[in-house]
N, CA, C and O atoms as a GROMACS GRO file, in nm:
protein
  436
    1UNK      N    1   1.115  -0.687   2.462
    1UNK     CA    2   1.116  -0.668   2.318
    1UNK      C    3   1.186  -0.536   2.287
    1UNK      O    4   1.147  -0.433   2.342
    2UNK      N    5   1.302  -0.535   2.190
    2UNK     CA    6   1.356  -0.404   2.143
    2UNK      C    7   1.240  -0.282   2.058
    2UNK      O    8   1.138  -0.280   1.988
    3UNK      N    9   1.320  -0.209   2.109
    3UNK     CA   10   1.255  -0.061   2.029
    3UNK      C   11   1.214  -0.143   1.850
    3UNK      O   12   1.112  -0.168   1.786
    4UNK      N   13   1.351  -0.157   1.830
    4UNK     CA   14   1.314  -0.179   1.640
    4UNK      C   15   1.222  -0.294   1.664
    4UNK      O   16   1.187  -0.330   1.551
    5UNK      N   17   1.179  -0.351   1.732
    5UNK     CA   18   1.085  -0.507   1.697
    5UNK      C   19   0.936  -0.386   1.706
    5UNK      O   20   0.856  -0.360   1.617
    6UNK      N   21   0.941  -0.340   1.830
    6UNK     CA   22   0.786  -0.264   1.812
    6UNK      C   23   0.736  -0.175   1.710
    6UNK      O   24   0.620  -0.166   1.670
    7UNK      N   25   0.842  -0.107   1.671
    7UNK     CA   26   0.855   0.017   1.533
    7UNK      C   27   0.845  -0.096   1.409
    7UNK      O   28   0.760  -0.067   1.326
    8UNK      N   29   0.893  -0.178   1.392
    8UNK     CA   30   0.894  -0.294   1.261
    8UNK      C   31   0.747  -0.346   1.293
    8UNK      O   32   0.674  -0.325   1.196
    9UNK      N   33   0.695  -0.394   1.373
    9UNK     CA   34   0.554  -0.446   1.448
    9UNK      C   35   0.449  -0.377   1.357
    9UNK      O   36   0.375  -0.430   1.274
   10UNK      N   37   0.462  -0.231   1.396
   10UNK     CA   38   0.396  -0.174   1.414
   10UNK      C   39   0.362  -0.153   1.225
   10UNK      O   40   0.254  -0.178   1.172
   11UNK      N   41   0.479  -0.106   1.156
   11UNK     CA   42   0.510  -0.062   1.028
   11UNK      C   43   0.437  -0.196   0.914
   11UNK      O   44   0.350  -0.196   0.827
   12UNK      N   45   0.523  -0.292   0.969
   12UNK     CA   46   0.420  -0.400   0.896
   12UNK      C   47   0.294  -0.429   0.878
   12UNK      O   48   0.242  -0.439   0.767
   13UNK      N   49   0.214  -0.449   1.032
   13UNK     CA   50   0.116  -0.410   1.014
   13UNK      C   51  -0.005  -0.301   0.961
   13UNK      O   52  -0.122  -0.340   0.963
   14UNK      N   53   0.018  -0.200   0.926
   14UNK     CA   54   0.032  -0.072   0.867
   14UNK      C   55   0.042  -0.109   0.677
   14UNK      O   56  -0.034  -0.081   0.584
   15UNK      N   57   0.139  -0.162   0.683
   15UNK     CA   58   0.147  -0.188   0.516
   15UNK      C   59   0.054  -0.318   0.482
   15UNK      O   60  -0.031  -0.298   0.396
   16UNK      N   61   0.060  -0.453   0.542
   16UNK     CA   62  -0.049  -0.562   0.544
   16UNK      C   63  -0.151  -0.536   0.541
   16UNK      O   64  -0.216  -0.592   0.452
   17UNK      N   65  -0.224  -0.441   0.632
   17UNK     CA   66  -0.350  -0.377   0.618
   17UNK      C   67  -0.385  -0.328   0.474
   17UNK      O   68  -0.479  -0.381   0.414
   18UNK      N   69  -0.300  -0.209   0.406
   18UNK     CA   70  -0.335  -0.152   0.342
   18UNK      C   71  -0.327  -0.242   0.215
   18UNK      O   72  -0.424  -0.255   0.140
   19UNK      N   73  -0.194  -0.310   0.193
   19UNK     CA   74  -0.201  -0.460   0.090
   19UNK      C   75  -0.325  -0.489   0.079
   19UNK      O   76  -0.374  -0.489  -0.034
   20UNK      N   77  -0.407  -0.522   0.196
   20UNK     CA   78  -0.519  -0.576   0.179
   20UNK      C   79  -0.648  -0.527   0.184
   20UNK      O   80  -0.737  -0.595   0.133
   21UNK      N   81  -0.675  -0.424   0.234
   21UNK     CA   82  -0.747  -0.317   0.181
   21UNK      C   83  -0.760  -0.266   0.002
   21UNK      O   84  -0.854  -0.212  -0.055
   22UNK      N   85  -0.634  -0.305  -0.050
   22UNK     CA   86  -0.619  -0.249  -0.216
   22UNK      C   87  -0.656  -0.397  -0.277
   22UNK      O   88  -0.714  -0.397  -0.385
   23UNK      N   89  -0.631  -0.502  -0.225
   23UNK     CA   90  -0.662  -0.634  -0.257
   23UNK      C   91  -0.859  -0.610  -0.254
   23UNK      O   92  -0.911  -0.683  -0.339
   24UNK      N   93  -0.937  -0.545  -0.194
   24UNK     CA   94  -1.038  -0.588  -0.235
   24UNK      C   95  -1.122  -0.452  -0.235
   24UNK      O   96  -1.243  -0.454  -0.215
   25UNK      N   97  -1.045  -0.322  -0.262
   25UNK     CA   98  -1.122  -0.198  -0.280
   25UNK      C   99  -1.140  -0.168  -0.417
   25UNK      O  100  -1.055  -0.166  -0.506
   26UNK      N  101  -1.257  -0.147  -0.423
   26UNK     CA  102  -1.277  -0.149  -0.572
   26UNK      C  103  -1.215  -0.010  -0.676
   26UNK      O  104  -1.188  -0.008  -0.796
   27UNK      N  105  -1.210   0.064  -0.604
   27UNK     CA  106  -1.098   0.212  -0.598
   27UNK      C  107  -0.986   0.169  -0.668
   27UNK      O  108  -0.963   0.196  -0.785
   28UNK      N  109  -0.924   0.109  -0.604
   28UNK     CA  110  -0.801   0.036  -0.656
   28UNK      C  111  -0.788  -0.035  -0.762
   28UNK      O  112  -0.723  -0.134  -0.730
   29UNK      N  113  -0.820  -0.037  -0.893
   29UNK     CA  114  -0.799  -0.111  -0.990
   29UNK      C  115  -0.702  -0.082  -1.120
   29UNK      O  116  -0.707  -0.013  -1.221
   30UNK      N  117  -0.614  -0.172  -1.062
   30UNK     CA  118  -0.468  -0.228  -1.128
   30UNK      C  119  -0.496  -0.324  -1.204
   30UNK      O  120  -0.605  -0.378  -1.227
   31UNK      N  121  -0.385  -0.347  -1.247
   31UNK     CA  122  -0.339  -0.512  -1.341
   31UNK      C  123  -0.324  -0.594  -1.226
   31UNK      O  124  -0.291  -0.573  -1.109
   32UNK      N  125  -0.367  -0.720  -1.308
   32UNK     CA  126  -0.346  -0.855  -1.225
   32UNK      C  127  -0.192  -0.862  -1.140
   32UNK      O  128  -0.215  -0.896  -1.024
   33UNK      N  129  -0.070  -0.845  -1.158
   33UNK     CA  130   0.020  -0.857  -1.148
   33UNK      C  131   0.047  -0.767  -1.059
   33UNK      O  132   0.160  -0.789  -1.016
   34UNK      N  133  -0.005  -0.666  -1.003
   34UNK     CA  134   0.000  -0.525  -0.947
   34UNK      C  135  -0.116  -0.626  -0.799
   34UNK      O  136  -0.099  -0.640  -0.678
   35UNK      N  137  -0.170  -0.649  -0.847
   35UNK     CA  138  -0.262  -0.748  -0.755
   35UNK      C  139  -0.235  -0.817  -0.708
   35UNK      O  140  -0.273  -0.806  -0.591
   36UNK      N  141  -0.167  -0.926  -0.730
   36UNK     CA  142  -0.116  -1.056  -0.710
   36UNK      C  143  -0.009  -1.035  -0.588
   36UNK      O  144   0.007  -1.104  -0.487
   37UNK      N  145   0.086  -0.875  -0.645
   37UNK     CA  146   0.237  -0.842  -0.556
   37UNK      C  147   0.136  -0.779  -0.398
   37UNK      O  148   0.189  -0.780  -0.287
   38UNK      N  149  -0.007  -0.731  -0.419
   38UNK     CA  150  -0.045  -0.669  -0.321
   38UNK      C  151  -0.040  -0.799  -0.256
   38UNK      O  152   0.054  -0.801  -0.176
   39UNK      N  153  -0.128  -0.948  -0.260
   39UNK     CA  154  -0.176  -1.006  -0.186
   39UNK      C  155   0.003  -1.111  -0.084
   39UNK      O  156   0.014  -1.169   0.024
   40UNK      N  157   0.091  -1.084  -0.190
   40UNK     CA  158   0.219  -1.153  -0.196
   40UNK      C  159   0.298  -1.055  -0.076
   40UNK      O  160   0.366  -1.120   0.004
   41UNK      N  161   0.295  -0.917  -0.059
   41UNK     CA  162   0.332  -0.819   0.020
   41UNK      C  163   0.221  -0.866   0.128
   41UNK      O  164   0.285  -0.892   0.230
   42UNK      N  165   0.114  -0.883   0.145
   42UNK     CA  166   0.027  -0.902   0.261
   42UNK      C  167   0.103  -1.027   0.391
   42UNK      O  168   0.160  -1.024   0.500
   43UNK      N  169   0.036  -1.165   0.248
   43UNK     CA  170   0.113  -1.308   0.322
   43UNK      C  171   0.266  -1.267   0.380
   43UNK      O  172   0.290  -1.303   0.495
   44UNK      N  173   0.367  -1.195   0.308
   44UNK     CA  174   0.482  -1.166   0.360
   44UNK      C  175   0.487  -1.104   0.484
   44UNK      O  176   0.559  -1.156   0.570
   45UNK      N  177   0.416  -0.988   0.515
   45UNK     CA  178   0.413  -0.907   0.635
   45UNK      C  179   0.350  -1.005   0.751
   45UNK      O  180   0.394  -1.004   0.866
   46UNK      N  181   0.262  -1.073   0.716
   46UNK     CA  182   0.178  -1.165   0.829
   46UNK      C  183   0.290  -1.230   0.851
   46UNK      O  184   0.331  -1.190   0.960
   47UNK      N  185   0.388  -1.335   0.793
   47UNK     CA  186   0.439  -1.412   0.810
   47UNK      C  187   0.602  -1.343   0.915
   47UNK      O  188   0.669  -1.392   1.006
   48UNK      N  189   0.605  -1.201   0.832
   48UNK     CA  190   0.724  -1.192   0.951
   48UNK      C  191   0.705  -1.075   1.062
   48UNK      O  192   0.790  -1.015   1.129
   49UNK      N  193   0.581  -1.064   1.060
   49UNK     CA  194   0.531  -1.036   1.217
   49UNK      C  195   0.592  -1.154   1.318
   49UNK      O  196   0.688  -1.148   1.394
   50UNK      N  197   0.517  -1.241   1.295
   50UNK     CA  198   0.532  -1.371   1.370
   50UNK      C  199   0.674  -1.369   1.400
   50UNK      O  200   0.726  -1.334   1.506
   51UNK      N  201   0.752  -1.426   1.254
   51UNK     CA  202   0.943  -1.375   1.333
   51UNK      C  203   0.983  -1.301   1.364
   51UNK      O  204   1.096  -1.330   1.402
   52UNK      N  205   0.945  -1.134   1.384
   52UNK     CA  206   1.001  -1.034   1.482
   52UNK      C  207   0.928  -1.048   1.586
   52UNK      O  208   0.974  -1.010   1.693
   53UNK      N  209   0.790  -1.109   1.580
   53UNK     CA  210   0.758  -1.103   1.763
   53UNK      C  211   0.830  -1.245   1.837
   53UNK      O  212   0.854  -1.257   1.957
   54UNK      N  213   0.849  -1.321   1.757
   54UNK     CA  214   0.915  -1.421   1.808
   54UNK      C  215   1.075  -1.372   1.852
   54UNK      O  216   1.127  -1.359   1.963
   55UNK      N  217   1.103  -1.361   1.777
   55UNK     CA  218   1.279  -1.312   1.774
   55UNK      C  219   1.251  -1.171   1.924
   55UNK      O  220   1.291  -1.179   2.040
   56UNK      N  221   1.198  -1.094   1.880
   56UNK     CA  222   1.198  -0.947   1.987
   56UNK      C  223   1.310  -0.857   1.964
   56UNK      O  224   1.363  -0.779   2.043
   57UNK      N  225   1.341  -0.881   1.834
   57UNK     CA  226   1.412  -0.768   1.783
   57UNK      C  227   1.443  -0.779   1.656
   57UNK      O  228   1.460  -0.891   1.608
   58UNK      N  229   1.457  -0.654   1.571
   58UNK     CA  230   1.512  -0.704   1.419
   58UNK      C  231   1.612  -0.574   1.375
   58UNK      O  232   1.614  -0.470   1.440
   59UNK      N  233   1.682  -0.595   1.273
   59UNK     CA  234   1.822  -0.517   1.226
   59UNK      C  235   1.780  -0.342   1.230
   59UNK      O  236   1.658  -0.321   1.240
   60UNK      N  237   1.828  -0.274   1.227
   60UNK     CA  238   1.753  -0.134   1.256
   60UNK      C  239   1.743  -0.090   1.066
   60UNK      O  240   1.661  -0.009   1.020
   61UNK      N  241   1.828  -0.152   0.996
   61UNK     CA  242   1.844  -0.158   0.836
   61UNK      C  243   1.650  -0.235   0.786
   61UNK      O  244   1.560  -0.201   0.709
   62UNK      N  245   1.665  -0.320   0.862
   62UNK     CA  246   1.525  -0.354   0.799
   62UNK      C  247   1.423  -0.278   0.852
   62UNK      O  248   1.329  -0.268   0.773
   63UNK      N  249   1.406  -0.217   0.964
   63UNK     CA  250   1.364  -0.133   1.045
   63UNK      C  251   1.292  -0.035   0.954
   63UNK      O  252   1.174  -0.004   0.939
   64UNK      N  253   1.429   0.009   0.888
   64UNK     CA  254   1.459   0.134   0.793
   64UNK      C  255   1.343   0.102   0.653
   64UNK      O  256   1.260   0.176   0.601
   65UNK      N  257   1.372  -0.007   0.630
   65UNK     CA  258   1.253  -0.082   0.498
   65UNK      C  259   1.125  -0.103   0.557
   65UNK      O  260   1.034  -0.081   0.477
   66UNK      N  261   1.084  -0.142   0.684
   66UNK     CA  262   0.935  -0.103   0.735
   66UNK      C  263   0.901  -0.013   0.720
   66UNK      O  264   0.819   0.029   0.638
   67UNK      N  265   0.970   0.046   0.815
   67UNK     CA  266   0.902   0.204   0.796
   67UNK      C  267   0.860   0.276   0.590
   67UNK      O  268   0.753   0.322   0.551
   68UNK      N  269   0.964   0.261   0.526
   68UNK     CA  270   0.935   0.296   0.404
   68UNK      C  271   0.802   0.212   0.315
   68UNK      O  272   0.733   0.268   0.230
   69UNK      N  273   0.788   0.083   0.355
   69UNK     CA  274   0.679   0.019   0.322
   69UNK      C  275   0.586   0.039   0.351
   69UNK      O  276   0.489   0.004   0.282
   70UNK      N  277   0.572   0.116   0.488
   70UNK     CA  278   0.449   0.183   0.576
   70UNK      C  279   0.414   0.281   0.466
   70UNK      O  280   0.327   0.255   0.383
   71UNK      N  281   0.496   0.415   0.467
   71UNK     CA  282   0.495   0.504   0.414
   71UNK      C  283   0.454   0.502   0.318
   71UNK      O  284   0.352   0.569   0.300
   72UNK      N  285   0.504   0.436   0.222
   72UNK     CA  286   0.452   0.443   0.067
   72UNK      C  287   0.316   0.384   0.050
   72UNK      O  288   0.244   0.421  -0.043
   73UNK      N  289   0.278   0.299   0.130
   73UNK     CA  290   0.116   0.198   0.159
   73UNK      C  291   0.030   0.281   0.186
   73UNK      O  292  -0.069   0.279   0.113
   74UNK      N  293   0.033   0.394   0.311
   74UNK     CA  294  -0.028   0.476   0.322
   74UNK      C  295  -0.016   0.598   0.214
   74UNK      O  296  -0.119   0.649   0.169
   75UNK      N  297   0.085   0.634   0.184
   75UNK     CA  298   0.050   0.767   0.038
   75UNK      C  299  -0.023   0.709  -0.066
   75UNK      O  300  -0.109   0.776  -0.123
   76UNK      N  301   0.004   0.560  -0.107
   76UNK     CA  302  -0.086   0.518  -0.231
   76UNK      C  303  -0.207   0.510  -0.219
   76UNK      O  304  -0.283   0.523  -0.315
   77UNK      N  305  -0.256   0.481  -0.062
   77UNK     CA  306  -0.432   0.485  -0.020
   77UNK      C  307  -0.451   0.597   0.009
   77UNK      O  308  -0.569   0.632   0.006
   78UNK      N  309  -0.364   0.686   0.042
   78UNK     CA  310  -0.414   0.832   0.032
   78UNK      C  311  -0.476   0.867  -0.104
   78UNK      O  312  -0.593   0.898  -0.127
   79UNK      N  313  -0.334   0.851  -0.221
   79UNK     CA  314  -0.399   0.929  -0.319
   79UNK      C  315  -0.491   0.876  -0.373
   79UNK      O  316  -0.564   0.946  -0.442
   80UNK      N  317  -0.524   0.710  -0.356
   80UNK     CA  318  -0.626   0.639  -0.428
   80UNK      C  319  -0.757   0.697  -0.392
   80UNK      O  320  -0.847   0.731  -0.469
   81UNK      N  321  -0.756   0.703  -0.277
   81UNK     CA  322  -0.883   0.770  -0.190
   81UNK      C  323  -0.934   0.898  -0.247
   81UNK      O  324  -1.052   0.922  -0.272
   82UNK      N  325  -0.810   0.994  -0.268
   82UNK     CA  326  -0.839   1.119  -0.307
   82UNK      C  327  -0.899   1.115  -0.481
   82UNK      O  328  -0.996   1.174  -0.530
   83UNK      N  329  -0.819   1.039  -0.533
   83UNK     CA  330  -0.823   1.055  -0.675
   83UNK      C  331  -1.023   0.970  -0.721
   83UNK      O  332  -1.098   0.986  -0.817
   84UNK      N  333  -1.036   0.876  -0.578
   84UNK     CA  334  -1.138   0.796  -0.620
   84UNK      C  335  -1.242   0.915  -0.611
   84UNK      O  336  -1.319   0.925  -0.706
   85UNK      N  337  -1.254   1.008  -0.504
   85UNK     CA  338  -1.363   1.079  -0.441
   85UNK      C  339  -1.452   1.140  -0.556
   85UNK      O  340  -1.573   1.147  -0.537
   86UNK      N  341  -1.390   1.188  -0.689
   86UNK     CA  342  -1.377   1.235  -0.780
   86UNK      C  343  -1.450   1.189  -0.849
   86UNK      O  344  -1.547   1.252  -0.891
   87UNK      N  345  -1.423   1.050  -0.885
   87UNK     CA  346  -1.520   0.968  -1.006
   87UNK      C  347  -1.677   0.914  -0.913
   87UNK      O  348  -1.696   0.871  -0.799
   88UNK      N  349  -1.762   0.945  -1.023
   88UNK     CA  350  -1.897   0.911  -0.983
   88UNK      C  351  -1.928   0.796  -1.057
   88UNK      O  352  -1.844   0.783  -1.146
   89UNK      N  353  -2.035   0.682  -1.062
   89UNK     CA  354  -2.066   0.595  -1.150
   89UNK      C  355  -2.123   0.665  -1.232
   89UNK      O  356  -2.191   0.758  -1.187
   90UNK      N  357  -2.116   0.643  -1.387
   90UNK     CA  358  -2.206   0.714  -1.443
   90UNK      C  359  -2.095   0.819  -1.550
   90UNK      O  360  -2.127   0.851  -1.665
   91UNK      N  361  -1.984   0.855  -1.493
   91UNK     CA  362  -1.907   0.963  -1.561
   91UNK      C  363  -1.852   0.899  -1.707
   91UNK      O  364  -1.875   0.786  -1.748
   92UNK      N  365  -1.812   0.954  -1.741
   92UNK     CA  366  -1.789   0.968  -1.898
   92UNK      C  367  -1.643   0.845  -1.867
   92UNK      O  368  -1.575   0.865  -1.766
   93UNK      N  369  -1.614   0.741  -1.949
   93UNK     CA  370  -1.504   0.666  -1.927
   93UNK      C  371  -1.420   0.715  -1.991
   93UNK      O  372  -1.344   0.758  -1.904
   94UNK      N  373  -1.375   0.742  -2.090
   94UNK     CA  374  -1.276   0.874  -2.163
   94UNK      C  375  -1.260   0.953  -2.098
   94UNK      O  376  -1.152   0.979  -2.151
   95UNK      N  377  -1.266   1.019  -2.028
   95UNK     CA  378  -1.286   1.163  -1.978
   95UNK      C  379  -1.214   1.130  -1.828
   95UNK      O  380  -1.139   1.221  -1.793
   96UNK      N  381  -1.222   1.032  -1.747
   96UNK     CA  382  -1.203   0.956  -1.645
   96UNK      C  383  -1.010   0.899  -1.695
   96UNK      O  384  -0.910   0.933  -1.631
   97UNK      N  385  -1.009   0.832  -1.789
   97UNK     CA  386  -0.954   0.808  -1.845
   97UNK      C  387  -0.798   0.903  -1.905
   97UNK      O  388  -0.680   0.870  -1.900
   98UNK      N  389  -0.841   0.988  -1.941
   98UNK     CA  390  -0.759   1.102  -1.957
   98UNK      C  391  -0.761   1.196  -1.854
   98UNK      O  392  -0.694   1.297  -1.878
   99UNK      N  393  -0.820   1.193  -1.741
   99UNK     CA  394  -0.796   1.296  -1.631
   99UNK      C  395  -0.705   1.173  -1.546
   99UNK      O  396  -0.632   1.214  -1.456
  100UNK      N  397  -0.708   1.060  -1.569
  100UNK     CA  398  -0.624   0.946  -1.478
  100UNK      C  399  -0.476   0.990  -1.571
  100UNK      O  400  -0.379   1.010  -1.499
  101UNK      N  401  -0.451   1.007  -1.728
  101UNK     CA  402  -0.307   0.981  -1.757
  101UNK      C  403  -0.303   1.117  -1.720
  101UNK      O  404  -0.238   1.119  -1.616
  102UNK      N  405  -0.342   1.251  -1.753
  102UNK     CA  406  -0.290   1.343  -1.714
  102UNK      C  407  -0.211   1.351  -1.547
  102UNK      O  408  -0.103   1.402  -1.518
  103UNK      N  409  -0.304   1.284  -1.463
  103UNK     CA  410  -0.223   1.251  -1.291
  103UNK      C  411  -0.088   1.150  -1.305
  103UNK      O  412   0.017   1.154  -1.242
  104UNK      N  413  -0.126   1.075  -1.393
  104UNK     CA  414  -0.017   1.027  -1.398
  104UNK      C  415   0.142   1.080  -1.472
  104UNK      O  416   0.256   1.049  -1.437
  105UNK      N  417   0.106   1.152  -1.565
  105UNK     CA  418   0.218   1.266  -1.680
  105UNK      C  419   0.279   1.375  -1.567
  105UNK      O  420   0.401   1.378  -1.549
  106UNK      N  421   0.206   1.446  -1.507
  106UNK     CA  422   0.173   1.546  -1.404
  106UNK      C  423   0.124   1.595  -1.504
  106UNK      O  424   0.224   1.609  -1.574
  107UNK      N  425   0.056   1.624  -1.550
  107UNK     CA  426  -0.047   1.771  -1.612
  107UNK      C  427  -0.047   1.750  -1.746
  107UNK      O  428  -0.121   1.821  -1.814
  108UNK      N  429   0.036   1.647  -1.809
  108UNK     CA  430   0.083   1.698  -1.938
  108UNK      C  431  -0.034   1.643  -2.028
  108UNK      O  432  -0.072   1.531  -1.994
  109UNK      N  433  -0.112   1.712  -2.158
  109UNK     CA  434  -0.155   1.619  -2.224
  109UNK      C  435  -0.074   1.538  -2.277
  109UNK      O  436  -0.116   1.444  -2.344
   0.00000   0.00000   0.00000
């Protein structure tokens, strides 16, 4: 099996996980459509595991798009994680609310 099949292997799995981890963490709450692309990114990665372990190698260009799919899967469960640690049940929903658009503005009211 080539280098890029194990590094792509590896990257997919990595992003599938986390797809599906945001698919049923309650932390994570998006729009339906934001949902739907998580579970749609999941089935996709499962499905071409199977054709790079079959094949035993894949383009070093798509390689290049694993790895970035990894990456960004893991920073979004990072910050989800971080940003969740924060809210308690019970906190003010306004207040939650406007400390979420301010992260999202960067700072701005």
């Amino acid at each position: 099996m080539d280098w890029t099949a194990v590094v792509s292997l590896v990257c997919i799995s990595v992003a599938s996980l986390v797809c599906i981890a945001g698919v049923f963490c309650p932390a994570y709450r998006d729009n339906w459509l934001q949902w739907a692309g998580l579970w749609c990114m999941a089935l996709w990665g499962v499905s071409r595991i199977e054709v790079i372990a079959e094949r035993g190698y894949t383009e070093p260009w798509n390689m290049l798009l694993h790895i970035g799919m990894a990456c960004y899967g893991v920073g979004t469960a990072i910050k989800v994680r971080h940003h969740s640690k924060d809210c308690v049940p019970g906190d003010d929903v306004e207040e939650l609310a406007r400390a979420r658009w301010r992260h999202v503005s960067g700072g701005r009211e």
